[in-house]
N, C-alpha and C positions, 0 to 999 in steps of 0.2 A: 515559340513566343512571337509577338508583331510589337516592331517597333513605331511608332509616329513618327515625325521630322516635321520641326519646323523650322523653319531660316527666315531667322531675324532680317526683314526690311527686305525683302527679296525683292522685289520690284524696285528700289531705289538702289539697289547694289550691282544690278550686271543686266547686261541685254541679251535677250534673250536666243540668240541666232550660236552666241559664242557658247551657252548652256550644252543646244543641239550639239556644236563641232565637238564639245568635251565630253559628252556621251560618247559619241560616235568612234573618235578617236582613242579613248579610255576605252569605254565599254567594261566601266569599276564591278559591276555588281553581277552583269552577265558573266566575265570571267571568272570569280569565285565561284560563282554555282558552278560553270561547267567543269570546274578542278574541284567538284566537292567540297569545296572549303567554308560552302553557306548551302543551307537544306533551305528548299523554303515549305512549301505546305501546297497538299494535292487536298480536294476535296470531293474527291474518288477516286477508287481501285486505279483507273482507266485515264483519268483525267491528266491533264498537264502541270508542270511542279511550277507553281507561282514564286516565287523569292521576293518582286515589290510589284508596288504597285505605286505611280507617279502619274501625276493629274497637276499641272499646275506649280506649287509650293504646295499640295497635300502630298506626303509620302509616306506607305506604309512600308516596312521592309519586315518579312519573315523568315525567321531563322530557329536551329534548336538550342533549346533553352543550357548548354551546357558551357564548358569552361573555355574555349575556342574559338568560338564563334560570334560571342561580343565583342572579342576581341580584335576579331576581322572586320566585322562593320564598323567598329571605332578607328583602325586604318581608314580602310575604303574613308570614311567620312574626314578623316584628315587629309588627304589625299585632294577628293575633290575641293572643301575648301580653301586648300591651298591653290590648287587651278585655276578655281570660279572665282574667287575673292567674295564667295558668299559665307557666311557666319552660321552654324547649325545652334538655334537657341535649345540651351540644354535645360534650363527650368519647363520647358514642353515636351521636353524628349521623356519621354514614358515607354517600359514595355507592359504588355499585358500576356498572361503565362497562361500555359494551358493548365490544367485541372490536374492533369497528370505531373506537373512542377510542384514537387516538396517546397518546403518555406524557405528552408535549410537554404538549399539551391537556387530558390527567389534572391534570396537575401545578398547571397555570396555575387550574383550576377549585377544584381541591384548597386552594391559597394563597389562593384569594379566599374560600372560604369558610371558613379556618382549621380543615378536619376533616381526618380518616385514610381512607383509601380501605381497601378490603375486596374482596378478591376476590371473592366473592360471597356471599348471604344463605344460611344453609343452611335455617334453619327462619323460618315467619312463622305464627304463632298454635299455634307445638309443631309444624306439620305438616311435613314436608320440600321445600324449593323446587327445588332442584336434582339431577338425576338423571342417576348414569352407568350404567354397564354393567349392572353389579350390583343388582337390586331388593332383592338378599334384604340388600345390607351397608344400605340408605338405610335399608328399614324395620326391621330389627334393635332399632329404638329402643322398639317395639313389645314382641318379645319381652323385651327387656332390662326395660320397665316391669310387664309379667306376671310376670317372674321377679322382681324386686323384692319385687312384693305375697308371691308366694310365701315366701318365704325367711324374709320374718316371721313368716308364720303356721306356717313348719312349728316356730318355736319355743315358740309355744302349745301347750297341751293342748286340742285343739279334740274332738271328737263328729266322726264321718261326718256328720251333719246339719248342724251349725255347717260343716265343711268345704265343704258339698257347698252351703250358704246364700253363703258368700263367694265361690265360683266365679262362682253363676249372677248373684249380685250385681255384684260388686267385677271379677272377673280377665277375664269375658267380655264386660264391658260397655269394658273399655281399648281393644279392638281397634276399637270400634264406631265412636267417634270419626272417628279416622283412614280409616275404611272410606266414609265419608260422603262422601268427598273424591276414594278413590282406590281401584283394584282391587287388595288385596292377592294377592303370589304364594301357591301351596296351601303351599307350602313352609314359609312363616310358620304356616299354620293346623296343620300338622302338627308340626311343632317346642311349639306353645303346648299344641296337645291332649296331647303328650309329658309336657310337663313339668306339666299338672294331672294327669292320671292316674297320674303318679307321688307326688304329693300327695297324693291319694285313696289 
C-alpha cells in the first residue's frame, strides 16, 4: 500500500533547518525499514527497496498492506509530530492498496487508521503517476497548461517581440518540467507548436 502525507500549514509551523536535524538525528522511517518493521516497494528483481519518498511537504510512504505495519507508520508519525511541532492532516491522509489487497483487509486497515482509501494517486509533485492506454489523454495536462498561459496573453496588446519573449520564456519552458521525468508523445509537441503559432 502507499500512504500520502499532508501536514496541515507546513510552512507556517517550523523552519525548516530544524526538519533536516530531526531527520538526521531520528532517522524514524530509515530505522524501521532496516529492522523490517516497514517493507516498502521494489520495482524490480534487482532494484532498491523504496519505503518513502519526501519532496517538500509531498510525502509518500510504502508499506505492506497488513495488521502491523499501519500501525508503525501511525507511531513513526506521532513521534515526528511531536518533535516537529507539525500536524499530519488526516482528512488527506489516504492509502491506495494494491490489487492483490482483499476488501476485507482494505477495510480492517482503513478503520484502524481512521482515513478514506483512494483508488489511486493520479499526480505526485504535478507530475502523472499512473498510466493507461492513452499517453496523449495523461499528458493533456501539459497542453491544457500552455493553452492557459496562452489565452491570457492573447488578451493583451503585446508586440511580436513581447509575444515571441513569453514563448521562449514562459510557454516553452512548461513542457520542460515534466520532460525531465518522462518521454513525451510528438503529438503533444505538435499540438503545443499549433497553438503558439497561432498566437504568433
Amino acid at each position: 500500500m502507499a500512504l500520502k502525507l499532508d501536514m496541515s500549514k507546513s510552512y507556517d509551523r517550523i523552519e525548516w533547518p530544524f526538519v533536516v536535524e530531526v531527520f538526521s538525528s531520528m532517522g524514524l522511517l530509515k530505522k524501521e525499514r532496516f529492522d523490517s518493521r516497514i517493507h516498502g516497494i521494489k520495482i524490480a528483481r534487482r532494484a532498491p527497496v523504496i519505503s518513502h519518498l519526501l519532496f517538500g511537504d509531498d510525502s509518500l510512504i510504502f508499506a505492506r498492506a497488513n495488521s502491523q505495519e499501519p500501525d508503525k507508520i501511525l507511531d513513526i508519525l506521532q513521534k515526528y509530530q511531536v518533535a516537529s511541532e507539525q500536524i499530519v492532516n488526516l482528512d488527506k491522509f489516504k492509502p491506495s492498496f494494491s490489487h492483490n489487497v482483499s476488501v476485507d483487509e482494505q477495510n480492517v486497515i482503513r478503520g484502524k487508521m481512521g482515513v478514506q482509501t483512494v483508488s489511486s494517486y493520479l499526480k505526485y509533485l504535478g507530475l502523472p503517476v499512473v498510466f493507461g492506454r492513452s499517453k496523449r489523454a495523461v499528458f493533456a495536462l501539459v497542453i491544457e497548461r500552455v493553452w492557459n498561459k496562452i489565452k491570457v496573453w492573447k488578451e493583451k496588446f503585446l508586440s511580436r517581440a513581447g509575444k515571441e519573449e513569453l514563448i521562449k520564456v514562459v510557454a516553452q519552458a512548461i513542457p520542460s518540467y515534466i520532460m525531465s521525468c518522462y518521454k513525451l508523445p510528438e503529438i503533444i509537441f505538435h499540438e503545443i507548436e499549433a497553438m503558439i503559432m497561432k498566437f504568433l
